[in-house]
MARBA-3410 file (N, C-alpha, C, O; in Angstrom, 1 decimal):
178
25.0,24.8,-2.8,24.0,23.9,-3.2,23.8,22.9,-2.1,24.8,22.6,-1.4 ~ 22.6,22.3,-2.0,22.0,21.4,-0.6,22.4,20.4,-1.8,22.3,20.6,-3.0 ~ 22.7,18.9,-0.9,22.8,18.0,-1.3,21.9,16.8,-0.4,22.0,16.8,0.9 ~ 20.8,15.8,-1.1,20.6,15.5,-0.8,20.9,13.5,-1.0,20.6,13.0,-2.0 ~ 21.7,12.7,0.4,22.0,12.2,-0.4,21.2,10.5,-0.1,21.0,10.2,1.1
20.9,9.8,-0.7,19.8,8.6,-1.2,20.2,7.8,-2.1,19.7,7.4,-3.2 ~ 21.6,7.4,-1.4,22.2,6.2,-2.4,21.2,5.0,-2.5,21.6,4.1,-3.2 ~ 19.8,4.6,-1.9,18.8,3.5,-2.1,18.1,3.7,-3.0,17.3,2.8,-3.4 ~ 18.3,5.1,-3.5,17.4,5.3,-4.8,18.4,4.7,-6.0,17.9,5.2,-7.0 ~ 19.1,4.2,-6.2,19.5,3.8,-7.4,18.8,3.0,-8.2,18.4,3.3,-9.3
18.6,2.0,-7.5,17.6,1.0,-8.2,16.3,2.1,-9.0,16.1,2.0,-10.2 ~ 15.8,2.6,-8.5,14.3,3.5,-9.1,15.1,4.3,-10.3,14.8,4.2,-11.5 ~ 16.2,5.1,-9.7,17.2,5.6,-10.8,17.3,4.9,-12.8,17.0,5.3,-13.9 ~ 17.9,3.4,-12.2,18.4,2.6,-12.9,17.7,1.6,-13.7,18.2,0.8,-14.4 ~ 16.0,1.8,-13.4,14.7,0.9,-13.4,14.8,1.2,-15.4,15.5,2.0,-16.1
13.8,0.1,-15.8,14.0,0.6,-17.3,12.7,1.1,-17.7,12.5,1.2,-18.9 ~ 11.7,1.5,-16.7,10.5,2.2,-16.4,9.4,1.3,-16.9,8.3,1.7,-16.4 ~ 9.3,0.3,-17.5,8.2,-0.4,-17.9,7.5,-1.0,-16.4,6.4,-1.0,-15.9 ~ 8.6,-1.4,-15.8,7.9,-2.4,-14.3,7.6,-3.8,-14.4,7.3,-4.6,-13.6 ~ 7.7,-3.9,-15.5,6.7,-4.9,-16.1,5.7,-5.4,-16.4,5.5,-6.6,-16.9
4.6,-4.5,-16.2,3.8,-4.6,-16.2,2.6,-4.1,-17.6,2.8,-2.9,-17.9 ~ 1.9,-4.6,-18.1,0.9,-4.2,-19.1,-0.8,-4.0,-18.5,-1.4,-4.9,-17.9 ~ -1.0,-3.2,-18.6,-2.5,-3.1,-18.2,-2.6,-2.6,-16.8,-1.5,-2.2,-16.4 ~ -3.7,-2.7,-15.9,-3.9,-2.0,-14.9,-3.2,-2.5,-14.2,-3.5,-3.6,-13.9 ~ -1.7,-2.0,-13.3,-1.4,-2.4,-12.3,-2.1,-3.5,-11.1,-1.5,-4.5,-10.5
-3.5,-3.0,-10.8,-4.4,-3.4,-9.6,-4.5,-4.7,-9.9,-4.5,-5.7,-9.1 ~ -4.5,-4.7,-11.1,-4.9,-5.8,-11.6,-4.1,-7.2,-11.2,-4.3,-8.1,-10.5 ~ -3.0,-6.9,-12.0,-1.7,-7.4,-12.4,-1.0,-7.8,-11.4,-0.7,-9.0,-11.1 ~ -0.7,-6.5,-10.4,0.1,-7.7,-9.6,0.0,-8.6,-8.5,0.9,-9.3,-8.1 ~ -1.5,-8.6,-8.0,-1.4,-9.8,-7.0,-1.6,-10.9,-7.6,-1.7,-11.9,-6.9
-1.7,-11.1,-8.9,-1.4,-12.4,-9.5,0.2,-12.8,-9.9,0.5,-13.4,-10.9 ~ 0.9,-12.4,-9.1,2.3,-12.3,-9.5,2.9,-13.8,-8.9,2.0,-14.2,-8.2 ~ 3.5,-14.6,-8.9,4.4,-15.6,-8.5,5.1,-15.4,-6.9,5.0,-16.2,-6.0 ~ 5.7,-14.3,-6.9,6.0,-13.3,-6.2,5.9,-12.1,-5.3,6.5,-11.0,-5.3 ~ 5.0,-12.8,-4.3,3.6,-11.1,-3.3,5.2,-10.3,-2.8,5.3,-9.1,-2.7
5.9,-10.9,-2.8,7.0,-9.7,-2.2,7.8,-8.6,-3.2,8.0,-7.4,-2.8 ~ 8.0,-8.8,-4.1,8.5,-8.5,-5.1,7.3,-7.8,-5.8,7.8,-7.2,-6.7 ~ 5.8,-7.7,-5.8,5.0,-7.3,-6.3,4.4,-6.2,-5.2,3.5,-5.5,-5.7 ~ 4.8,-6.0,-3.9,4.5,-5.5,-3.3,3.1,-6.2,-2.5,2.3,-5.7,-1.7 ~ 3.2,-7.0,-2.8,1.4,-7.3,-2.3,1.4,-8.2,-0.8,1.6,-9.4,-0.5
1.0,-7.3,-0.2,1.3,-7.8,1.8,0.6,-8.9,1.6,1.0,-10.0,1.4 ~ -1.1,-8.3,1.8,-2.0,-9.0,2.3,-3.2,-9.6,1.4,-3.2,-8.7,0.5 ~ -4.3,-10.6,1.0,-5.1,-10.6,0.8,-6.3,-11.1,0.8,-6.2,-12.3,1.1 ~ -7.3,-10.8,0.7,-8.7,-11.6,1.1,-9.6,-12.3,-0.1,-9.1,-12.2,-1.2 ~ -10.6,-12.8,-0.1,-11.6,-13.0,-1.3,-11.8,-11.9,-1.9,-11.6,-12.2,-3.1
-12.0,-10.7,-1.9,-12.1,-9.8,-2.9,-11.3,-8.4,-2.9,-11.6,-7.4,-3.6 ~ -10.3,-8.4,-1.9,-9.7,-7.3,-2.4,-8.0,-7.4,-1.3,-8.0,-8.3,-0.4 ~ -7.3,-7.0,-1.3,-5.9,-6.8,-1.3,-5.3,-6.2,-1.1,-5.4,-5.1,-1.7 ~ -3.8,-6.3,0.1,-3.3,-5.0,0.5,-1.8,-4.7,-0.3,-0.9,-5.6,-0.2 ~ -1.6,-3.9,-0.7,-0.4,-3.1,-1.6,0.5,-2.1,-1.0,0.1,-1.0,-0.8
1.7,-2.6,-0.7,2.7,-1.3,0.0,2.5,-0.7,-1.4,2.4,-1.2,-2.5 ~ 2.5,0.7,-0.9,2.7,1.7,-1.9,3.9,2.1,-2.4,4.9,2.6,-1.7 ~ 3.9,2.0,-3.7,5.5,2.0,-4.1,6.0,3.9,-4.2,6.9,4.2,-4.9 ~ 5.3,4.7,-3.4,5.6,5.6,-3.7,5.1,6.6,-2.3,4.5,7.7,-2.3 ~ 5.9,5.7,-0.9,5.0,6.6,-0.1,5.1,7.6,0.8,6.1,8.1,1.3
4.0,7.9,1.1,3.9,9.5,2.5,4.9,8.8,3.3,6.1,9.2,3.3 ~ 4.4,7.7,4.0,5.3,7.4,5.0,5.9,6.1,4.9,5.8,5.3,3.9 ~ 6.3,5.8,5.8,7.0,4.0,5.7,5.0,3.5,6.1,4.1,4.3,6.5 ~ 5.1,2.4,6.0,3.7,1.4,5.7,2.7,2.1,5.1,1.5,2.0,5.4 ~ 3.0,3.0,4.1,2.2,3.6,3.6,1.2,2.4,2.7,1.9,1.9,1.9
0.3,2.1,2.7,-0.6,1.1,2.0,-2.2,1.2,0.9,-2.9,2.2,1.1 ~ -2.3,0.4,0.1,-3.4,0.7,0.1,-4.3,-0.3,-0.3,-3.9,-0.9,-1.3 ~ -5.7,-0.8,0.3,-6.2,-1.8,0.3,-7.2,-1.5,-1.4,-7.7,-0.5,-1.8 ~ -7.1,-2.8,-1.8,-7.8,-2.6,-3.5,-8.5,-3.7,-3.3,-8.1,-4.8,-2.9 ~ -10.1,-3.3,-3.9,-10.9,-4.4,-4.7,-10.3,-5.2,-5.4,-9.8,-4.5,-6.2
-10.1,-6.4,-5.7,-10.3,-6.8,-7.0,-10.6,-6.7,-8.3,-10.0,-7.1,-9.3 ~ -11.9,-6.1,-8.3,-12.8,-5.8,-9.5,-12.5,-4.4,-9.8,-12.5,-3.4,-9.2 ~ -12.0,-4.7,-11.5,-11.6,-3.6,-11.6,-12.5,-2.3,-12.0,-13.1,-2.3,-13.0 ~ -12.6,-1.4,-11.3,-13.8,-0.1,-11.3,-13.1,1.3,-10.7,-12.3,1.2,-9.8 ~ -13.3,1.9,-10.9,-13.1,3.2,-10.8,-14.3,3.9,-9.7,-14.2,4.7,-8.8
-15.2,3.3,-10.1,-16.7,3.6,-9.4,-17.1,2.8,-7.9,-17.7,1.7,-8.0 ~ -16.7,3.6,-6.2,-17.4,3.0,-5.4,-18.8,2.4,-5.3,-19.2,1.3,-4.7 ~ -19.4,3.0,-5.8,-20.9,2.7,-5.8,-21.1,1.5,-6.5,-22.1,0.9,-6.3 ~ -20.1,1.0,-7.4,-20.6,-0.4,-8.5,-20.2,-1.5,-7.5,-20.5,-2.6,-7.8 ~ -19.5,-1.4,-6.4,-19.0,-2.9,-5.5,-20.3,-3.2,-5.4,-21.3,-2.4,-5.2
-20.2,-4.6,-5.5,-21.2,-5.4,-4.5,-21.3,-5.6,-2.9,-20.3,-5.1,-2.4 ~ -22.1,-6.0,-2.0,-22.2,-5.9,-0.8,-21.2,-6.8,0.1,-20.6,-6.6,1.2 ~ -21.2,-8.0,-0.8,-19.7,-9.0,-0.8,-18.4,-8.4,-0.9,-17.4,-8.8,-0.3 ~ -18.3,-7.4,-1.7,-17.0,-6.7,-1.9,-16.9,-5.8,-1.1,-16.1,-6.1,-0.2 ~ -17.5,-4.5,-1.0,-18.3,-3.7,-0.1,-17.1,-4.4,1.5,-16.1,-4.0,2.0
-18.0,-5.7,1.8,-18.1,-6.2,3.3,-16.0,-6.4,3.2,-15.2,-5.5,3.4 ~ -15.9,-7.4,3.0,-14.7,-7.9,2.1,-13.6,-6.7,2.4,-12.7,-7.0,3.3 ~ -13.6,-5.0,1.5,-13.0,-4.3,1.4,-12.9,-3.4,2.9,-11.9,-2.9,3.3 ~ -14.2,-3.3,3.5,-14.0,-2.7,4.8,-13.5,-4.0,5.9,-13.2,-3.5,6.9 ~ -13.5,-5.2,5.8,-12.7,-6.2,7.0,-11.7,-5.7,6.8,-11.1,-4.9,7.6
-11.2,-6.1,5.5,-9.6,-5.8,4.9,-9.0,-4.5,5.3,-7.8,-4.7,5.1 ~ -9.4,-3.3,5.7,-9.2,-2.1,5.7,-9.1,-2.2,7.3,-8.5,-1.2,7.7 ~ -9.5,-3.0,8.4,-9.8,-2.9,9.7,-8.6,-3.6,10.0,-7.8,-2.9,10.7 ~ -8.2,-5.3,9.4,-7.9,-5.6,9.8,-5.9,-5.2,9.1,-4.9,-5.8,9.4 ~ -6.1,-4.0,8.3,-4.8,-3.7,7.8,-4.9,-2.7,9.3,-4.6,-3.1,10.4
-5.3,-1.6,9.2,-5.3,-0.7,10.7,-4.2,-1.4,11.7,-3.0,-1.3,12.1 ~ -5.2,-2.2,11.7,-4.5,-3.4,12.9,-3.1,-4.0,13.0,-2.5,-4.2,14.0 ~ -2.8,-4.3,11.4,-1.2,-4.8,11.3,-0.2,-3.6,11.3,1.0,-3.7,11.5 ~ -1.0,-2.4,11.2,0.0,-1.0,10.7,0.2,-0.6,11.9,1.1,0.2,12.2 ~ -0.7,-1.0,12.8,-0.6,-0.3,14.5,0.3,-1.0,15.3,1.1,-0.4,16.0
0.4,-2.4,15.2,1.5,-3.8,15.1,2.7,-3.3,14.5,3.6,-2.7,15.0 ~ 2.7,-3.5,13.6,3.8,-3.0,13.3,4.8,-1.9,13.2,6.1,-1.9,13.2 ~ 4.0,-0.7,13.0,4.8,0.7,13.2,4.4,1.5,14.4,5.1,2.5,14.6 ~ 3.5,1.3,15.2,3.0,1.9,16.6,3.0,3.4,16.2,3.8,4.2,16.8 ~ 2.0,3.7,15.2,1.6,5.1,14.8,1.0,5.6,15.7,0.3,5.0,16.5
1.2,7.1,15.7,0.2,8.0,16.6,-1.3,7.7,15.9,-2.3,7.4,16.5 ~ -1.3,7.8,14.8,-2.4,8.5,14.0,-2.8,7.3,12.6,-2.5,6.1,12.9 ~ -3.3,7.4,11.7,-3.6,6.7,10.2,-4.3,8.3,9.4,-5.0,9.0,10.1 ~ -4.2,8.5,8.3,-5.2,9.0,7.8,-5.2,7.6,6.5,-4.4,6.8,6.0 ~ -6.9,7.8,6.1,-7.6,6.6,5.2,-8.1,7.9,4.6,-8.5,9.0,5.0
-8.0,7.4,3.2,-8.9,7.9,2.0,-9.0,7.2,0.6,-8.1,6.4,0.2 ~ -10.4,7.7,-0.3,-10.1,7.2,-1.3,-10.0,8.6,-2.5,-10.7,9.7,-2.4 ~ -9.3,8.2,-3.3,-9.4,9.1,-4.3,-9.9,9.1,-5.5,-9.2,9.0,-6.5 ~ -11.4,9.4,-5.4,-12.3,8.9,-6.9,-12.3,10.0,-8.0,-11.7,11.0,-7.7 ~ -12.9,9.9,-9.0,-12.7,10.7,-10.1,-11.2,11.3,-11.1,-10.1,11.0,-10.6
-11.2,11.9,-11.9,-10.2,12.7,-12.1,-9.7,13.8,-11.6,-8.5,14.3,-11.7 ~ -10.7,14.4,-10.8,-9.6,15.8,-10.6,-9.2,15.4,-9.1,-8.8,16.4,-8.5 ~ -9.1,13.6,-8.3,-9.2,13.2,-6.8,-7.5,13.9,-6.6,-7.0,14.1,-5.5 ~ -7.0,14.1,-7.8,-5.3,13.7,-7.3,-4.4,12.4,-7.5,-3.2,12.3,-7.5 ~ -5.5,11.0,-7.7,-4.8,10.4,-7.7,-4.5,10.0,-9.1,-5.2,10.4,-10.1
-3.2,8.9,-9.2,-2.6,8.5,-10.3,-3.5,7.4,-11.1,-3.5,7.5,-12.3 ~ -4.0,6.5,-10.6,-4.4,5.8,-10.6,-5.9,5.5,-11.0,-6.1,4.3,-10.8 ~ -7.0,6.0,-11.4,-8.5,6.9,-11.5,-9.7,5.5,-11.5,-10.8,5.3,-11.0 ~ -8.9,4.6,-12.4,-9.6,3.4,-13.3,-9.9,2.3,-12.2,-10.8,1.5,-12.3 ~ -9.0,2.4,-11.3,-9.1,1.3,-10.0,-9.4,1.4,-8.9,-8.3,1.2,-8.4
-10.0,1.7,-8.1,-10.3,2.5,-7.3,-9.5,1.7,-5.8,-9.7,0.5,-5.6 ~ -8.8,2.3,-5.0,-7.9,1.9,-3.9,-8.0,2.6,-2.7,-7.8,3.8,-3.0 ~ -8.3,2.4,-1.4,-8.1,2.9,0.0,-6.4,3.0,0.0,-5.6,2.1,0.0 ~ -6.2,4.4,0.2,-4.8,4.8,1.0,-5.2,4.8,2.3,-6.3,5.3,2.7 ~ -3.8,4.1,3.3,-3.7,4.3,4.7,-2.4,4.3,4.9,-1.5,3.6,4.4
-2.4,5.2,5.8,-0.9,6.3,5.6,-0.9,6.0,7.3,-2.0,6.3,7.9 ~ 0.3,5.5,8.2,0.3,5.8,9.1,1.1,7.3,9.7,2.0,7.8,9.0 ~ 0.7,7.7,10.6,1.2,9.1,11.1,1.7,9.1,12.4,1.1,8.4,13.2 ~ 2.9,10.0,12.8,3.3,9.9,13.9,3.5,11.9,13.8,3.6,12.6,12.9 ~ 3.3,12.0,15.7,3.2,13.8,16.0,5.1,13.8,15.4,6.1,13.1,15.8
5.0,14.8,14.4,6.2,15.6,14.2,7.1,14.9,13.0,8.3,15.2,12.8 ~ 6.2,13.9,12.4,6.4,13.0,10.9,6.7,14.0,9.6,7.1,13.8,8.4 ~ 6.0,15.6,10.4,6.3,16.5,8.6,7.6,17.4,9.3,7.5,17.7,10.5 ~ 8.5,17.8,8.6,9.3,18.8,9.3,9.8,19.5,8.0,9.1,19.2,7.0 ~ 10.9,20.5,7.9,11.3,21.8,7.1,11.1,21.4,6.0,10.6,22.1,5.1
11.5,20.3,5.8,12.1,19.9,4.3,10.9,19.6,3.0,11.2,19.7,1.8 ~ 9.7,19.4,3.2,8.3,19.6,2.6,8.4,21.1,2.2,8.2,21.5,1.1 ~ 8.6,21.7,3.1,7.9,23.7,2.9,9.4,24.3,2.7,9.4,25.4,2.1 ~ 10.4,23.8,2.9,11.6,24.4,2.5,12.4,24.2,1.3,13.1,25.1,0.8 ~ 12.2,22.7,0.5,12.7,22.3,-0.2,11.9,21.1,-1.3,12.4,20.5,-2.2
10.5,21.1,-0.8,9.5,20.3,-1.6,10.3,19.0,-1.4,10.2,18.3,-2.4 ~ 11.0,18.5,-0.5,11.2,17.0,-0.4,10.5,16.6,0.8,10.2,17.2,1.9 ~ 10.4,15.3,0.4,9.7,14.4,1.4,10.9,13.3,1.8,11.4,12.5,1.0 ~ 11.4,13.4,3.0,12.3,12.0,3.6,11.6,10.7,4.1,11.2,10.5,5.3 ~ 11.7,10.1,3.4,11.2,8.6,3.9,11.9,7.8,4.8,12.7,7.1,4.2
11.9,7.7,5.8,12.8,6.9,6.7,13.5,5.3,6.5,14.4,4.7,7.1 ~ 12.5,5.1,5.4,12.3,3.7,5.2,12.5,2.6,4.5,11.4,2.5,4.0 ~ 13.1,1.7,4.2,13.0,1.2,2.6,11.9,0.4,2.8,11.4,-0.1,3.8 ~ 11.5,0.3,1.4,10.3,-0.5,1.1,10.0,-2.0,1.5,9.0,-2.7,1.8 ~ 11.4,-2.3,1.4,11.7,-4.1,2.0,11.3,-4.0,3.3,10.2,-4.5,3.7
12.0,-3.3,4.0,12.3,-3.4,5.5,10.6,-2.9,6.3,10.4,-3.2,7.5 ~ 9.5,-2.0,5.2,8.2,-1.9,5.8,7.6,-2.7,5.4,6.7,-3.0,6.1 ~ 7.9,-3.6,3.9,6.9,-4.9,3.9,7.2,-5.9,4.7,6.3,-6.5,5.2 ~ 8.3,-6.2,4.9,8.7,-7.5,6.1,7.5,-7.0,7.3,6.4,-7.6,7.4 ~ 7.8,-5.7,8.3,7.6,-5.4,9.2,5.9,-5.8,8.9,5.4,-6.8,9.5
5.4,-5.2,8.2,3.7,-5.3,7.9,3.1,-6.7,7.5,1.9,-7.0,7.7 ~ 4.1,-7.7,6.9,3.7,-8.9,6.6,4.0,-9.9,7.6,3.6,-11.1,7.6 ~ 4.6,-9.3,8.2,4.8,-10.1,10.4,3.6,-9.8,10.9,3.2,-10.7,11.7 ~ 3.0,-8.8,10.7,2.1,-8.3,11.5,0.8,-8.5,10.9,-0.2,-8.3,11.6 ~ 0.8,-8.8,9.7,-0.6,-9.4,9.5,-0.6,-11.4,9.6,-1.5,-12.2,9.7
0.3,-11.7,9.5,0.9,-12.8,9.6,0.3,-13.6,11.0,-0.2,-14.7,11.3 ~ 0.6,-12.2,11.8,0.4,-12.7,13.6,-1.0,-12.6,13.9,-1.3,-12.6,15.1 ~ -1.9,-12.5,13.2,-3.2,-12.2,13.4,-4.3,-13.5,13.2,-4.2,-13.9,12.0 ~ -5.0,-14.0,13.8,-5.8,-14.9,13.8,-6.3,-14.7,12.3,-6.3,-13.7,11.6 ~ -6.8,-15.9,12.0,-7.4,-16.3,10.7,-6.7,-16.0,9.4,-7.3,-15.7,8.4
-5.2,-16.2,9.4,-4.8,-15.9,8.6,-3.7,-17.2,7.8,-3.3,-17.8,8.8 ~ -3.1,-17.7,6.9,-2.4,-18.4,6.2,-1.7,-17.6,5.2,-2.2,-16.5,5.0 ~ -0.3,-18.1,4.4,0.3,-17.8,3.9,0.0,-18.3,2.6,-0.5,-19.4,2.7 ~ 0.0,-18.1,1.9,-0.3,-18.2,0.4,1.3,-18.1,-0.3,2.1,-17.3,0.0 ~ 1.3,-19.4,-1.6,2.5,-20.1,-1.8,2.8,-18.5,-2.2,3.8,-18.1,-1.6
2.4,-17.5,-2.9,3.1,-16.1,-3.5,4.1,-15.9,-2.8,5.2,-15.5,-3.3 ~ 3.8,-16.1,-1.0,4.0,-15.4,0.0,3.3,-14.4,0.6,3.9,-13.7,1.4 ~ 2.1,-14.3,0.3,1.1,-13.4,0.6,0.6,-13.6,2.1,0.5,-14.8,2.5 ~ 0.2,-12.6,2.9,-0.6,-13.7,4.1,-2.4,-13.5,3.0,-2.7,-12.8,2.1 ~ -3.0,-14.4,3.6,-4.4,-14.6,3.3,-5.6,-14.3,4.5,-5.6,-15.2,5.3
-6.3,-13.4,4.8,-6.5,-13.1,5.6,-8.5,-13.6,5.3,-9.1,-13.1,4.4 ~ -9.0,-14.6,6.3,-10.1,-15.3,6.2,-11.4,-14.1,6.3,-11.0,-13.0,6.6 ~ -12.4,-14.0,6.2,-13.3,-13.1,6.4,-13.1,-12.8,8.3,-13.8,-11.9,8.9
END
C-alpha cells in the first residue's frame, strides 16, 4: 500500500466541521474580526478576495461580490466595475507573489457549474506553473499541494499590501481603493 503522508492535515482532520459559521459563507466571513483567520486577503467597496480553503494550487483565490446572488447578470455596474478592478488587481498580487507561468479565471454559475457554492456567485483564480499537474492526479486521484494555507496568505497579503492605493484595515485585511 502507497502511503501518503500530510501530517498538516490534522488540524482539517480534527476540525468539529461546523467552521463556525451559519448562513452563506460569502457572506459571513469578511465581517470577521479576524481577515487572517477568515481567509480574507483583500477587499474593496463591493467585493473581496478569499484564499480558497480548498485549493488547485497554492494562491488559489477567489474574488466575491458582496451582494449576495447567484445571478451574474443582477450586479450593478458599480459592482460589475468594482468586481473586475478587484480581479486585475488580484492577477497582479498573484504574479508578485508566486511568479506563475499562467492564471486560469472562471466563474461557476448554476447548478450543474461544479461548483460548491451556487447561491454566491465567486471568480476562481488559480495560478499555474508548466508541469504543476504530474502522476499523482491520473494515478492515484490525489492532488499535492505544495503549500500551506498560512504561508500563501502571508505571501499574497505582502503583495497586495505593496500595491499603490491600498491600506490595511484593523481585520488585517489590505483595502484596496478603486
Amino acid at each position: 500500500m502507497d502511503q501518503l503522508f500530510a501530517p498538516w492535515r490534522i488540524e482539517w482532520v480534527e476540525r468539529d466541521g461546523s467552521d463556525g459559521i451559519e448562513g452563506c459563507p460569502f457572506c459571513v466571513l469578511p465581517d470577521r474580526d479576524d481577515a487572517q483567520e477568515a481567509l480574507v486577503v483583500a477587499e474593496s467597496e463591493h467585493a473581496f478576495v478569499l484564499l480558497n480553503n480548498y485549493p488547485y494550487n497554492p494562491g488559489h483565490v477567489m474574488v466575491i461580490p458582496r451582494r449576495h446572488t447567484g445571478e451574474y447578470t443582477e450586479l450593478d455596474d458599480g459592482a460589475l466595475l468594482d468586481h473586475a478592478r478587484l480581479k486585475q488587481r488580484t492577477m497582479r498580487a498573484l504574479d508578485a507573489a508566486f511568479e506563475p507561468d499562467g492564471l486560469n479565471a472562471g466563474l461557476n454559475l448554476g447548478d450543474a457549474s461544479g461548483g460548491s457554492v451556487d447561491d454566491h456567485l465567486h471568480t476562481h483564480v488559480v495560478p499555474r506553473w508548466g508541469g504543476d499537474t504530474n502522476f499523482m492526479p491520473v494515478c492515484s486521484d490525489t492532488k499535492v499541494i505544495v503549500q500551506a494555507l498560512e504561508e500563501s496568505y502571508e505571501q499574497l497579503h505582502e503583495a497586495f499590501a505593496a500595491q499603490s492605493g491600498t491600506r490595511i484595515l484593523d481585520s488585517g485585511s489590505v483595502f484596496v481603493d478603486g
